[in-house]
Each structure stands twice: as structure tokens, then as C-alpha cells.
C-alpha positions as MATLAB code, in Angstrom:
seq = 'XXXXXXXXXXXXXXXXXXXXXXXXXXXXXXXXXXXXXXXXXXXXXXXXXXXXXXXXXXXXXXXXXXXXXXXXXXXXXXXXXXXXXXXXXXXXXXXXXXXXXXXXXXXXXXXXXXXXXXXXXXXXXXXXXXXXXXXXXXXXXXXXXXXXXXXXXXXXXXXXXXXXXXXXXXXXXXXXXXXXXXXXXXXXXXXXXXXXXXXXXXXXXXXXXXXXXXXXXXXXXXXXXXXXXXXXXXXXXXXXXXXXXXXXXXXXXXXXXXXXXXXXXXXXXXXXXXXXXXXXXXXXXXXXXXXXXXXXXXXXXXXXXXXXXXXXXXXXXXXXXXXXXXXXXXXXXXXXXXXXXXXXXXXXXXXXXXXXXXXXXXXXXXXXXXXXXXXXXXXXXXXXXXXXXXXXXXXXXXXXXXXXXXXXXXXXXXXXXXXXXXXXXXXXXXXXXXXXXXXXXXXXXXXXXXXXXXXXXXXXXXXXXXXXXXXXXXXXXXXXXXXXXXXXXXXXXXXXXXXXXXXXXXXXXXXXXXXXXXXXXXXXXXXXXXXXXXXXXXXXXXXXXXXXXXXXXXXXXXXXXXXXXXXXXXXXXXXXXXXXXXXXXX';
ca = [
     232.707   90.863   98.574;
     230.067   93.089   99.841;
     226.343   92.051   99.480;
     224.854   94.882   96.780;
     228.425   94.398   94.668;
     227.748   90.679   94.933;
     223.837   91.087   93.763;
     224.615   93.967   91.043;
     227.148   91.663   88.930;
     226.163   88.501   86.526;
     226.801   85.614   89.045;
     228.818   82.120   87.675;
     226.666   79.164   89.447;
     228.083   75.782   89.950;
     226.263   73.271   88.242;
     224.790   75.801   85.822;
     225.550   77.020   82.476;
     225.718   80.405   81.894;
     225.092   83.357   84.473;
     221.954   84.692   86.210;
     221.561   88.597   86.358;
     219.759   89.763   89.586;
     217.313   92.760   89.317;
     215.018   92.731   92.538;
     216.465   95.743   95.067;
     214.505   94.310   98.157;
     216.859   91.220   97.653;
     220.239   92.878   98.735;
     220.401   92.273  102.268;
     221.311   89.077  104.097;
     219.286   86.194  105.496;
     220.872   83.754  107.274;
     218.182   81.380  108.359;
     217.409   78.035  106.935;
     215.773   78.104  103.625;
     212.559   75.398  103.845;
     213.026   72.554  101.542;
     209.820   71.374   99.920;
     211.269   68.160   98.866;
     208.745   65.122   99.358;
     208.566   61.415   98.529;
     205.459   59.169   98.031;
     207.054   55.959   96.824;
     208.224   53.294   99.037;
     212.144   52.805   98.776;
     214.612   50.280   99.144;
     216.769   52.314  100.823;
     215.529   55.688  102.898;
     217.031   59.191  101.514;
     219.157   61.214  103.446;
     217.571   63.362  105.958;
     216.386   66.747  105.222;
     218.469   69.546  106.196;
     221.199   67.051  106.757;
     219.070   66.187  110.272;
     218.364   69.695  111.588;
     219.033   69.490  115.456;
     218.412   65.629  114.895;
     222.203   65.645  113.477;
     223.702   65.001  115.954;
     221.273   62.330  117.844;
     220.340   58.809  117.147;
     216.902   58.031  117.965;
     215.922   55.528  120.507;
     215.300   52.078  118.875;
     212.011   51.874  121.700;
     210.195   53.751  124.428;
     207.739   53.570  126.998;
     204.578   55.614  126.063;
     201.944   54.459  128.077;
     202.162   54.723  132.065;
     200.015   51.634  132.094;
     201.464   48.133  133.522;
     201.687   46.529  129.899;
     203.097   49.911  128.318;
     203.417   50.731  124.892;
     206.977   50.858  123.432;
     207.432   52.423  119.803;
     210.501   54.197  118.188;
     210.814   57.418  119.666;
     213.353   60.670  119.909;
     213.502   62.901  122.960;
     213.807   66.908  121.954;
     215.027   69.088  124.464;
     214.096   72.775  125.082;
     211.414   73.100  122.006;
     210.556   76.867  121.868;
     207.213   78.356  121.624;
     205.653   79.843  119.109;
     208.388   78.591  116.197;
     207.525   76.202  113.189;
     209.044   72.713  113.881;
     209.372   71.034  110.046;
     210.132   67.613  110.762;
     210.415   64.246  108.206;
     211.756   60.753  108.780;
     211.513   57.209  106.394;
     209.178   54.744  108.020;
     209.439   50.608  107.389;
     207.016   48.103  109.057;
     206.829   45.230  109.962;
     204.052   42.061  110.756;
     201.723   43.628  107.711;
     201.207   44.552  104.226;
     200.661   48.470  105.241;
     199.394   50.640  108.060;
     198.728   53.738  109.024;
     201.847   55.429  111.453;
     201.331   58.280  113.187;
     203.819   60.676  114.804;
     202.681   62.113  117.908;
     204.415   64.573  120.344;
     204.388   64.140  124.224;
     205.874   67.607  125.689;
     205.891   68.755  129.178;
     203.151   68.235  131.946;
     201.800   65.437  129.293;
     200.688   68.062  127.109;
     199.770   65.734  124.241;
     199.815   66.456  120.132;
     197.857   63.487  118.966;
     198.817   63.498  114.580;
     201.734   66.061  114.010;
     202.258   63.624  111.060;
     201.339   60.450  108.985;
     202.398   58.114  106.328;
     200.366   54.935  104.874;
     203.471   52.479  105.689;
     204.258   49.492  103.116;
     206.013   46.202  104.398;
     209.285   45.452  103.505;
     209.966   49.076  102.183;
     211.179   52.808  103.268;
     207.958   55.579  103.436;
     208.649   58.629  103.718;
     206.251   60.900  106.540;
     206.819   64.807  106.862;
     204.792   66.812  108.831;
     205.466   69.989  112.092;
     204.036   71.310  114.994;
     203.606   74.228  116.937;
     203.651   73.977  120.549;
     201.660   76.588  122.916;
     203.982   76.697  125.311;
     207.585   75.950  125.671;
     209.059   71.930  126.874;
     212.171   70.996  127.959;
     211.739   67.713  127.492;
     209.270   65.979  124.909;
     209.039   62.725  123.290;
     208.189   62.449  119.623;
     207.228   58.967  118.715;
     205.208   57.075  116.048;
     202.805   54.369  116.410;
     201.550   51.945  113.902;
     197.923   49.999  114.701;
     197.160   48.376  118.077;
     198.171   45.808  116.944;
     201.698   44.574  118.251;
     202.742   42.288  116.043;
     203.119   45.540  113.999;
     207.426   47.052  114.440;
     207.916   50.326  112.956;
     211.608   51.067  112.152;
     212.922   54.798  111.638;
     215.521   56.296  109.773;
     217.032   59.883  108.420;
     215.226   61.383  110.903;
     214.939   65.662  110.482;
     213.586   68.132  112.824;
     214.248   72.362  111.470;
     212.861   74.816  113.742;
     211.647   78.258  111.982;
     210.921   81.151  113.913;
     207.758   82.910  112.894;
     209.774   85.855  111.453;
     212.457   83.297  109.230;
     208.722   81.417  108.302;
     207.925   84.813  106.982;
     210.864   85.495  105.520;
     210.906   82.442  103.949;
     207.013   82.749  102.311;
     207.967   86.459  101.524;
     210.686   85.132   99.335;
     208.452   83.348   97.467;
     205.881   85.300   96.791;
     207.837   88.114   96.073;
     210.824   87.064   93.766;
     210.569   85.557   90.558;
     210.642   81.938   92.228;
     211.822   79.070   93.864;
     214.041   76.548   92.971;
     215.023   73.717   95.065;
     218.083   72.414   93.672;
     220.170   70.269   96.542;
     223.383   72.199   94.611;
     221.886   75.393   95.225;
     220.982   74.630   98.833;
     225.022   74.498   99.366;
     225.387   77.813   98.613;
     226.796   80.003  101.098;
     225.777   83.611  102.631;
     224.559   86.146   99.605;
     224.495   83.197   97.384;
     221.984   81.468   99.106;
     219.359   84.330   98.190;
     219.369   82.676   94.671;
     217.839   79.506   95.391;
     214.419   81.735   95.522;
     215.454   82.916   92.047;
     215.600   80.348   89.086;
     211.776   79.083   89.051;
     208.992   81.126   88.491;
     206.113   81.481   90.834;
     203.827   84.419   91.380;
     206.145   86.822   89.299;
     207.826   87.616   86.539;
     210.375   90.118   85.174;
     210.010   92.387   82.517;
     211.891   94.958   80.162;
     210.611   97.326   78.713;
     212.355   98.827   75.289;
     211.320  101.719   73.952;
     212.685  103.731   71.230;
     211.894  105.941   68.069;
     210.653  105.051   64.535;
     213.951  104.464   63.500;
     214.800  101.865   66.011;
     216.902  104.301   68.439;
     216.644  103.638   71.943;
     214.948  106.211   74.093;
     216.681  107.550   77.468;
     214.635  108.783   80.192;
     211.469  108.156   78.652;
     208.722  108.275   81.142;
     206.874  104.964   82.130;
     203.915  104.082   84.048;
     202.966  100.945   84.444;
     199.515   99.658   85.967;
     197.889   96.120   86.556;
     194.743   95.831   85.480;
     194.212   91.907   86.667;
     195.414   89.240   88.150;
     196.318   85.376   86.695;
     196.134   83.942   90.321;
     192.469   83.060   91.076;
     191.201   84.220   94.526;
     187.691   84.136   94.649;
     184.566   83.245   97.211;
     181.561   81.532   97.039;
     178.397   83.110   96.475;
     174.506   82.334   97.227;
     171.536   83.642   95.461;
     171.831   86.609   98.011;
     174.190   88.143   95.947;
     170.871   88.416   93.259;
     169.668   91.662   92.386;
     171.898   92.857   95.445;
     173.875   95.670   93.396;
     176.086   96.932   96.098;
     176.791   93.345   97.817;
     177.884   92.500   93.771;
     180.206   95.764   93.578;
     181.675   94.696   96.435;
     182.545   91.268   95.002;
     183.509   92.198   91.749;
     186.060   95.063   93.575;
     187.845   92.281   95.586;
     187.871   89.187   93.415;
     188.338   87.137   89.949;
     186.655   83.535   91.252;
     183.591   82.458   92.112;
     181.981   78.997   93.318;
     178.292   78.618   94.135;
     177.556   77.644   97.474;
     174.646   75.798   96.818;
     173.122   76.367   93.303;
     174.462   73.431   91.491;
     173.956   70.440   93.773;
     171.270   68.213   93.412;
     168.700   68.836   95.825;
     169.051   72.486   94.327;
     168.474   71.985   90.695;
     166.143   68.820   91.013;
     164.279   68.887   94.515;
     161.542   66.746   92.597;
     162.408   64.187   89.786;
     161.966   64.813   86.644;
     161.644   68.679   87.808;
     164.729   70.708   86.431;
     165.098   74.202   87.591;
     168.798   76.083   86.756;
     167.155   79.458   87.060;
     168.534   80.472   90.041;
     172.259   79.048   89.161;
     171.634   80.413   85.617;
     171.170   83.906   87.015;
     174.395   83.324   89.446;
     176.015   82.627   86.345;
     174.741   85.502   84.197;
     176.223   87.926   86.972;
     179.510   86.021   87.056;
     180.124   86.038   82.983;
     179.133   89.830   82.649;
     182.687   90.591   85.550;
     184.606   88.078   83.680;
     184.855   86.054   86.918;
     186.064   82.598   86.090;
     183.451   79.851   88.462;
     183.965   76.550   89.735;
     181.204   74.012   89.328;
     180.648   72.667   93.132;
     179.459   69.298   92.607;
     177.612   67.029   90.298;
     177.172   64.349   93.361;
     177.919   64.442   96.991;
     178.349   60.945   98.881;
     176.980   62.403  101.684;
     173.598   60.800  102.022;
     171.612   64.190  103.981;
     172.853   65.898  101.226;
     171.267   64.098   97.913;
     167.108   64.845   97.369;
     164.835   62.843   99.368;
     163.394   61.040   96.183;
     167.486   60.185   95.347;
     168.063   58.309   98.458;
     164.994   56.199   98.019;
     166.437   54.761   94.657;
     168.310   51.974   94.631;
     169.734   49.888   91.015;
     168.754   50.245   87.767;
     166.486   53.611   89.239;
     169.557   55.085   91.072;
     171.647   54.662   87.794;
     169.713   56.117   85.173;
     168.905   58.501   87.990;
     172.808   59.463   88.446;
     173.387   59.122   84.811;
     170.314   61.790   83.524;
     172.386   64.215   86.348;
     175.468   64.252   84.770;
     174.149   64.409   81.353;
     171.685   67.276   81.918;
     174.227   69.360   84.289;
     177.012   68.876   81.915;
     175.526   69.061   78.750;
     173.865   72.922   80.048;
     176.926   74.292   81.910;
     179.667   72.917   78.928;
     182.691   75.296   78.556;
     181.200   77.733   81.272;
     182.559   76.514   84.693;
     186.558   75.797   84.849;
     186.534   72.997   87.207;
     183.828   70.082   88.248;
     183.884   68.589   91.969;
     182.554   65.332   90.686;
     182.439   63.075   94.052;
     182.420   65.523   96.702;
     183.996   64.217   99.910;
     183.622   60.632   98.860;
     186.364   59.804  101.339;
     184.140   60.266  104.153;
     181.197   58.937  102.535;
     180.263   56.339  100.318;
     176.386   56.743   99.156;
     176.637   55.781   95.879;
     179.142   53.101   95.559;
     177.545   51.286   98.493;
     174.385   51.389   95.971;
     176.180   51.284   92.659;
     178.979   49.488   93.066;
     182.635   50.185   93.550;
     183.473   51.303   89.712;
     180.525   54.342   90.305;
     182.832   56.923   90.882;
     185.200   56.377   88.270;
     181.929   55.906   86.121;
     180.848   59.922   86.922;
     184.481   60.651   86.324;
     184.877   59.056   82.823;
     181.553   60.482   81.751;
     182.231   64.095   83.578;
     184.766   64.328   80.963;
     183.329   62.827   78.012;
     180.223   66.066   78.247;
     183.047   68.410   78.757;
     186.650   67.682   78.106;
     187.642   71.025   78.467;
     186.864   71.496   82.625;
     189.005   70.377   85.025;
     187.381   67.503   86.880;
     188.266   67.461   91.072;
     188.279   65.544   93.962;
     187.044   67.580   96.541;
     187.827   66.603  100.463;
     187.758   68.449  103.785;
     190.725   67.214  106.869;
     193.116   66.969  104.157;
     195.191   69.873  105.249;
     193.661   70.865  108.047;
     194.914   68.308  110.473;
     196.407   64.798  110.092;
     194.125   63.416  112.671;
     190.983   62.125  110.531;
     192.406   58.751  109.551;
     189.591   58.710  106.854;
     191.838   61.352  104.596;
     195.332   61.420  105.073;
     197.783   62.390  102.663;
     198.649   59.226  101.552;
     195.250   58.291  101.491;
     194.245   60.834   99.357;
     197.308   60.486   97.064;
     195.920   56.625   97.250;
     192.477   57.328   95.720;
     193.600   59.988   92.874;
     195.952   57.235   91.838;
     193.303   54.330   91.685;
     191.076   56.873   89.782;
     194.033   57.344   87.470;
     194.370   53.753   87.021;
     190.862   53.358   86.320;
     191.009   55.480   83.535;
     189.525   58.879   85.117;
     190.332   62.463   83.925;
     191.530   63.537   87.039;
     192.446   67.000   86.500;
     193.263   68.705   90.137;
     193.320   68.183   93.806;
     190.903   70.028   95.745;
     191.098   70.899   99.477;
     188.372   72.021  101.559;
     190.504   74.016  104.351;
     187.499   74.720  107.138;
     190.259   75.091  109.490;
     190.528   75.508  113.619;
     193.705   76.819  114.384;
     196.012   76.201  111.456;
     199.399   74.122  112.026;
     201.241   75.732  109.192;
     203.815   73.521  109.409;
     201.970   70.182  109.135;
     199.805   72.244  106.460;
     203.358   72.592  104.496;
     204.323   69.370  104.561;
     200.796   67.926  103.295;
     201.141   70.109  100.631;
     204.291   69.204   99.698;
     203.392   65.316   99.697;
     200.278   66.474   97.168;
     202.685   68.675   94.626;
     204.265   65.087   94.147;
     201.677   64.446   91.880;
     201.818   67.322   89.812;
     198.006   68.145   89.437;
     196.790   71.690   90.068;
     195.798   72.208   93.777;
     193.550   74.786   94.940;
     192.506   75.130   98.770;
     188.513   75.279   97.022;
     186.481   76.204  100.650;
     188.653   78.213  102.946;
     187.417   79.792  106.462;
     187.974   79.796  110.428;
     185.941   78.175  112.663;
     182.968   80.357  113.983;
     184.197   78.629  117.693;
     186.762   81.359  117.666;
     186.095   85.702  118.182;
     186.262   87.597  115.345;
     189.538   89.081  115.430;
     191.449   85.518  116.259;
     189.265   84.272  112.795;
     191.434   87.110  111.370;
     194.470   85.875  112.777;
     193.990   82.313  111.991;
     192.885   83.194  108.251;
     195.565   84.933  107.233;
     198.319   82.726  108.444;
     196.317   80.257  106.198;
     195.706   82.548  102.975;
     199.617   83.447  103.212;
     200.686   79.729  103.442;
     198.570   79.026  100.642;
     199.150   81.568   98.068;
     203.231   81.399   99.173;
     203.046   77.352   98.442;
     204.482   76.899   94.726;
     201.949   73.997   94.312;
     198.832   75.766   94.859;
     197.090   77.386   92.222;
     193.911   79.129   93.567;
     192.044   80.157   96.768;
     188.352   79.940   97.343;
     187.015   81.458  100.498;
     183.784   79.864  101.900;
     182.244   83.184  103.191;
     178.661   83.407  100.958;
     176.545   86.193  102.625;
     173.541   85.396  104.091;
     170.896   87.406  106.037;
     171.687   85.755  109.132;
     175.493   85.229  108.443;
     177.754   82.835  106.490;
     178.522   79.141  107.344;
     181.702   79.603  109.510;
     183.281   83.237  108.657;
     182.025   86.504  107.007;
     184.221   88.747  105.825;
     181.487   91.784  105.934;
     178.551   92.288  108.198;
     174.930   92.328  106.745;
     175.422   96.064  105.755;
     179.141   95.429  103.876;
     180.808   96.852  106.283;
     184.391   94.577  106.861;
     184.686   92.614  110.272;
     188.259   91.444  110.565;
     188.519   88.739  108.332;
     187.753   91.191  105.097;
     189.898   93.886  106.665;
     192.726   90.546  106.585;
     191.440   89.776  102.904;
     191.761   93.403  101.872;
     194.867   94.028  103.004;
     196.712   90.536  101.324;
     194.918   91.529   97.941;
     196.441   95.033   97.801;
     199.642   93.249   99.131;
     199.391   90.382   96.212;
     198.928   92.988   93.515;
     201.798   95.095   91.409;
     199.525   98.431   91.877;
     200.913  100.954   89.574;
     205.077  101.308   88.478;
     206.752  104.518   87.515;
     209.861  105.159   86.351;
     212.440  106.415   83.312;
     214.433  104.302   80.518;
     218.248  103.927   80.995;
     220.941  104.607   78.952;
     219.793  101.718   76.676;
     216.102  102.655   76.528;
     215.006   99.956   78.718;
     213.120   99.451   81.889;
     212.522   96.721   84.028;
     210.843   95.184   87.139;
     208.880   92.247   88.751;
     205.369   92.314   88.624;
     202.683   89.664   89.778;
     201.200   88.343   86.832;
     198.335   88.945   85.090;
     197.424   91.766   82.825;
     199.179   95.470   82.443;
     198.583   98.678   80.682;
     201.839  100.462   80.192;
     201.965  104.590   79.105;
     205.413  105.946   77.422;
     205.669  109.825   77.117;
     208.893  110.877   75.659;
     208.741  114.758   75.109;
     205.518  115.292   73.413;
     205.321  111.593   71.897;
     203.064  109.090   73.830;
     202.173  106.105   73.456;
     200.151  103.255   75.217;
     199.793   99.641   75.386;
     198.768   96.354   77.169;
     200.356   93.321   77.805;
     200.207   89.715   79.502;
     202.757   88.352   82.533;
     202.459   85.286   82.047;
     203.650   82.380   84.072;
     207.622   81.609   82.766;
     211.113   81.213   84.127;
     212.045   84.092   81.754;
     212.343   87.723   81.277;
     209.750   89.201   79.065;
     210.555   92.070   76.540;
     208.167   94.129   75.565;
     208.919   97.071   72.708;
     207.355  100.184   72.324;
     207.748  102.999   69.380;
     207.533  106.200   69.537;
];
């Protein structure tokens, strides 16, 4: 059956009721790469699941129960696999079940040893349990090509400590099918991930990106006269006015009374967080001395563009970063001191910022439960939520996603403290992830966020930018292989950029110079909003009065004109595995 026949006809699925009718042109051509499968475990099992993409080029090889690591006289032996001929340049996804031995958990790390001892320290990690199967997924990248490398995972030092492997999975991904892939995404209606579906052969396989939806939706139009007759050939212009997925910045009291710095915002984005404005040392350099004018004003410009804002934080752990007159409290002063904070911040602000970073990087610090106690955190949670029920309340971290190699917040240990919090009895509303990258590895990225979708909470990448160590055009480069990943991932639900202008730059990245004018990284942002948006759609009723296409979702105004009869309207995509049918009269 030829491909366009195949996509133009209501399609039987097995395993599903009824039939699914394709409508997206740009899908009727063939792809025969692997499709990625975001499937991710975070319990411990009896038994390990079978390996992803039935093993990748692991199929066909058993891994080596031990190897020798370490040229040293004592060695190091650990479970290893050898990979021959890894290519550069192309996204190795790799995942494999983990069980220890000799202790109640550790930490195992996969590493990679590739040619001339080229060495990737954390391409992956899992928080191991005794007795029990954990599952680790992660990738790499490598910089130049190996024709022989080792890829081998290492519990502690400690070598009482076996690590056992199973259902081990390594799928390469060129850079164009890892495109392809995050095109498919973005672009269709959705994603499903079905293990039925993924047995689907040649055109079929196109419709595993088809039955969930993500950053689109499809809509019909009806229009027809007074008396209910439908309309052929009526003409139809459709236009999007905004968009539902936030992508935003933060800002600094630069952008104050700075008209065309705030036209220039307001033309590229529907977010906002304040870089500094809210935190502690801002609003309350001196106790007992309040001052939210500056953040008030911030927020006063925000409102009037209907800009939805993040509040960034209420406490950070970090000790440099609390006032002076803070870090010289301790007990009974520190508490009341903490709990006034929260009261006064939350009972201003209630109902006007969408989110809260409560404990901001609290797994690299620990200020105020090395003061307060261990419950403190879960104490600012639980009272967070109490002044205002209505915001989102995050945990906000940096190395998250950025690299597996700061053992202070892996995956699992992330997953770890949300689910304590949980247990505590905190609101915890979403998962927030820093993102000050180096060079991305958009694989191992992936995977991390596949682990975090697991538990279902909103997750927004809340303070994204390149590391000023790089030129200007390779921030570009690096940013938007990030920015795609991110906005292509089904789990993520907004993008903050960490590029606040400042007379003498921004922290990392700036996306304009001091006069507006773009550098690379805003040319990068400009060009992935005008991608990410549905611009304007023309086009005529059929013979049944009816029009339809996939838009990105957010808000529309639609124009009929049939003859000398017009009429116009709005409407809302809004996020739903359904068509939506819209009727206009005439």
C-alpha cells in the first residue's frame, strides 16, 4: 500500500477500538529510524524489565560479569560491556537494571572509557537499593569516534560493594533521526508510547507520535448559513494571537522605566521571573525594614502585558545569599525571623505569582535546617501553601540535568527529596530545574527527564543559559540544542531563560547587547519562537463546510468571508487528545 493512500484512509489499530483519521500532510513520508522510548522506572523491582529497544546493539551481547578498570597493581574490577566502533557526533540512549550488594543503597555510576583513555566520568546514575532491581538510563556523546570503549559502572570505594547488571540497552541516534524524532513531537498532535504501538511496522509506525497530545491540537472548523447549511469554499484565515506554553526570561530592575528594553520583552515572551527582586537580602536588607517597591514596580509592568511571573524564592540555603543580620540569628530569633518572611511575602504577592521556589537549591546547601532543624523545610512548604493555596510551590536545583556528575543532586536524589517532602505532608506542586549548562549531553539530559516525568509533577527548566566560558556563537549552538530538547520533552511544561540585562551584561548569556541589538543567542531565541508559533492559516471550506488543521495552542482569532457575509471570532486550543470543533454562522 503506498504511503499517502495508507495516511489518507481511517486506519484499524491493534489493541485499539475504533479508527484514527490522520490529517497532518508533513506526515506522509517515511521514517525508518528508531522512535526514542521515554519509558522510565524509579521503583526497585524484584525482577528487572526487559531491555529497552529489545537491547539496541546490546542484543546480541552479554556483558562481562567483571573488568579491569584501573591500570594500577590492585585494579578495580566492576561489571562492564565493551562497544565497538561508537560513531561521533550521534546520541547514544542507553539503560540497564542495577542490584547491589554488601549495603542498604549506593550511588552507581556508569562511566565510559573510549579510545586513547579518553574518559566520560557520569554518562549515568541510579541510587541502588540492596536486594532489589534499579533501573539507571542515561547517553553520551563522544567527540571523536572509538573503536573500542568500555562502559562500566561503579558503586562506592568500597569493595565489599558487587553491582550486578541486567537488560542492558544501548540505541544510537544520529543527530538528524534525534531531530526527526523531537520534530515529531513538537509538531504532531502527540506522543504516545504504547509498547503495542512500538510494533508497528513502516507507515504505521508514524502513529505512535499521534494518539497523545502535546504542543498541538487539531481543529475543524464548520461554518455554514443561518439555516444550518454548510458553506463550501468559504474563505478562512486563521491567526494566533498567544501562546499556552510559557517561555519567558528573567528580568532586573533594568528593565524599569526602560520603554524600548520592555517592548522588546513583551514582543518575544509570555513569562517572567525576577532575577533578584524577591529574595531576602532584596526586600529586607535591614530587619524589620520592608521595601517591595522595586519588585512591586517589576510586577506592575508584568500585569499590565499579561505576562504570567514566577516568584524566585522565599529562602535560599545558600548562606552568602541570606542578609547579613539573617545569618547572625540562630533559634527562637531565626524562626520567627523565617516565619515573619513567609508571612509578609506571601500574604502581599497572594494570587499574583504562579509558582513559589520555596527552598532554593537546598540540595547543595543546608543553612536553615542546620539552624532549625531537619522538619524546617517542610515547615516553609506547609505554610507556603497555607498563605496561598493557589501557587504552585517548587523545588528549585541546579546539576540536575545538566550533568550526572554532582553526586549532591542526582536524579534519584532529587526524586528522593520531593518524595520525603510528600511524605511530610508538603504541597509540592512542580519540579524545577536550573539548566546553567556547559555543553549539553542531550541524551543524558533525556533520560533525566524521563526519570522526573515518573512523578507526574509539572517540570519547567526555571534558569536556562550557556556558559559565558564559551564564544558567542557556540552559546548559540549549545542553547538551542537545549531549548529544542526542552520544549520537544512531553514532561516539560515551561522555559525560563536566565538572560536579565544589565549595563555591564547578564550572568552567563545575553541574548541582546546593551543597545538591543541580538548577539546569537536572541537571533537562536527568535528564530525557535517564530518556529513554535502557528503564525497565520488560510484556506477554503470543503464540500462539507469544514476546515481543519494543527495549530500550537493557545489563543486564535479566526475571519470567515463567504460572498459578502463575514464574520469573526476567537477561540482557545487547549491542551486535549481531541479534535476541537468550532462553528461559525453566517
Amino acid at each position: 500500500m503506498q504511503l499517502m493512500a495508507f495516511l489518507s484512509r481511517k486506519i484499524p489499530i491493534s489493541g485499539f477500538s475504533g479508527f484514527l483519521i490522520l490529517m497532518c500532510p508533513f506526515l506522509a513520508f517515511s521514517y525508518d529510524g528508531p522512535l526514542y522510548d521515554f519509558t522510565a522506572y524509579t521503583e526497585c523491582k524484584s525482577v528487572p524489565e526487559k531491555p529497552l529497544y529489545n537491547g539496541g546493539i546490546f542484543k546480541d551481547q552479554a556483558p562481562l560479569t567483571q573488568h579491569r578498570i584501573s591500570p594500577s597493581s590492585e585494579g578495580s574490577y566492576t561489571p562492564a560491556l565493551i562497544l565497538q566502533n561508537l560513531a561521533q557526533n550521534t546520541m547514544y540512549c542507553f539503560s540497564i537494571w542495577i542490584k547491589i550488594q554488601g549495603a542498604d543503597s549506593t550511588l552507581v555510576t556508569a562511566s565510559l572509557m573510549a579510545n586513547n583513555n579518553s574518559k566520560y566520568d557520569c554518562v549515568g546514575t541510579v541510587l541502588a537499593k540492596n536486594g532489589c532491581w534499579s533501573f539507571l538510563k542515561g547517553g553520551f556523546i563522544l567527540d571523536a569516534p572509538s573503536s573500542v570503549s568500555i562502559l562500566y559502572f561503579q558503586g562506592t570505594t568500597d569493595k565489599s560493594i558487587n553491582v550486578a547488571i541486567a537488560s542492558a540497552s544501548l540505541q544510537p541516534f544520529t543527530e538528524q533521526q534525534w531531530r526527526t524524532n523531537q520534530q515529531y513531537i513538537i509538531n504532531t498532535p502527540g506522543i504516545a508510547r504504547s509498547k503495542k504501538l512500538l510494533q508497528l511496522k513502516e507507515a504505521a509506525r508514524i502513529l505512535l507520535y499521534i494518539l497523545h497530545q502535546e504542543r498541538k491540537r487539531a481543529l475543524t472548523i464548520h461554518v455554514s448559513d443561518s439555516h444550518g447549511d454548510r458553506l463550501q469554499g468559504a474563505s478562512i484565515t486563521i491567526e494566533q494571537i498567544s501562546k499556552d506554553f510559557p517561555f519567558g526570561s528573567a528580568i532586573a530592575s533594568t528593565i524599569l522605566g526602560n520603554l524600548p528594553y520592555q517592548n522588546w520583552f513583551v514582543e518575544r515572551f509570555n513569562a517572567a521571573v525576577f532575577e533578584n527582586e524577591l529574595k531576602w537580602y532584596a526586600t529586607e536588607p535591614e530587619q524589620g525594614k520592608l521595601n517591595y517597591t522595586i519588585a512591586d514596580q517589576m510586577l506592575e509592568f508584568v500585569l499590565a502585558n499579561q505576562i504570567v511571573a514566577r516568584g524566585h524564592n522565599i529562602f535560599w540555603e545558600d548562606p552568602k545569599y541570606n542578609p547579613a543580620w539573617v545569618r547572625n540569628l540562630t533559634g527562637p530569633a531565626l524562626n520567627s525571623a523565617v516565619h515573619s518572611r513567609i508571612q509578609s511575602l506571601m500574604s502581599k504577592y497572594k494570587e499574583e505569582f504562579i509558582h513559589w521556589d520555596v527552598s532554593n537549591e537546598m540540595l547543595h546547601f543546608d543553612f536553615y535546617e542546620e539552624r532549625l532543624g531537619p522538619g524546617a523545610t517542610l515547615h516553609f512548604y506547609r505554610t507556603a501553601h497555607e498563605a496561598d493555596p493557589l501557587a504552585s510551590l517548587f523545588l528549585n536545583e541546579f546539576n540536575v540535568v545538566e550533568t550526572c556528575t554532582d553526586v549532591n543532586t542526582t536524579v534519584d536524589t532529587y526524586i528522593a527529596k520531593i518524595r520525603e517532602l510528600e511524605r511530610g505532608g508538603a504541597s509540592m506542586n512542580g519540579i524545577g530545574l536550573e539548566s546553567h549548562f556547559s555543553k549539553p549531553n542531550l541524551p543524558l539530559m533525556r533520560a533525566i527527564l524521563d526519570k522526573l516525568a515518573t512523578l507526574k509533577l509539572p517540570i519547567w527548566l526555571t534558569e536556562v543559559d550557556i556558559s559565558n566560558k564559551f564564544d558567542k556563537e557556540t552559546q548559540a549552538i549549545y542553547l538551542e540544542q537545549v531549548l529544542r530538547e526542552g520544549f520537544s520533552h512531553p514532561a516539560v511544561d515551561g522555559i525560563m531563560l536566565w538572560t536579565a540585562l544589565h549595563p555591564n551584561g547578564c550572568y552567563q548569556m545575553c541574548l541582546t547587547d546593551h543597545n538591543l541589538q541580538s548577539l546569537p543567542a536572541g537571533d537562536t531565541v527568535d528564530k525557535l519562537l517564530k518556529e513554535w508559533e502557528t503564525g497565520e492559516a488560510n484556506g477554503r471550506t470543503d464540500d462539507h463546510g469544514s476546515y481543519s488543521f494543527f495549530g500550537f495552542l493557545g489563543e486564535y482569532k479566526i475571519r470567515v468571508q463567504y460572498g459578502n457575509r463575514t464574520a469573526n471570532s476567537t477561540l482557545s486550543l487547549s491542551q486535549s487528545d481531541e479534535t476541537k470543533h468550532f462553528n461559525i454562522q453566517l
